[in-house]
N, C-alpha and C positions, 0 to 999 in steps of 0.2 A: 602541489596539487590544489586547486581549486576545490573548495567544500561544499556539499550539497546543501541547499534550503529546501527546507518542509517548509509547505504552505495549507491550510486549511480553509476553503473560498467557500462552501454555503455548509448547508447542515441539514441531513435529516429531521431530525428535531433538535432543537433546540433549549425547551424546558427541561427544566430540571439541573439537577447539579452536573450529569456527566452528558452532554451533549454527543451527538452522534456525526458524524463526518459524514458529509454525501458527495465532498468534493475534497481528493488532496494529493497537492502537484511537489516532486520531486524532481530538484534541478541543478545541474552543475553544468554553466554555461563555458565552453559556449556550444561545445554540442549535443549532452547528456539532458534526459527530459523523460523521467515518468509519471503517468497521470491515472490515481485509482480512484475509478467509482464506486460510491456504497450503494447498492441498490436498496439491502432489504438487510437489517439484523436482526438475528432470531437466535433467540437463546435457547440452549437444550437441554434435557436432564441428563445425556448420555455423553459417553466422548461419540466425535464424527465418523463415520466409517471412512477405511483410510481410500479407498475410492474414489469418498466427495472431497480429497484435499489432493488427488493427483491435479496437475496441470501441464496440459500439451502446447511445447512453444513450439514458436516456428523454428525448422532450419538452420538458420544465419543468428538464430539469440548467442549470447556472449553471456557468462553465467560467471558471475563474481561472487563471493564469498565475502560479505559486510563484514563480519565478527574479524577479519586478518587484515582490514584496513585501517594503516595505521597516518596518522595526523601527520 
């Protein structure tokens, strides 16, 4: 199998010791490709409701399990 590259291309901000990603492309050619944008990080005193961590894919997604992929 072919291994994925992490890429980090701009930065929310930049100063400081732990900079913030606003761009980072995940890729395993030749036809595997995802790309997440950081809009906004916001730190909170609480945990998140688990609500704001549901996410609705499309359809046709294919859902792999990282932690069982082995080298």
């Amino acid at each position: 199998h072919t291994p994925w590259t992490l890429e980090v291309r701009s930065y929310l901000d930049d100063t400081g010791p732990n900079p913030v990603p606003k761009r980072i492309s995940m890729d395993r050619p030749p036809t595997e490709k995802a790309i997440i944008f950081v809009k906004k990080l916001e730190y909170k005193d609480e945990p998140w409701p688990d609500k704001s961590l549901e996410l609705d894919l499309p359809d046709q997604t294919e859902i792999r399990l990282l932690k069982d992929v082995q080298p």
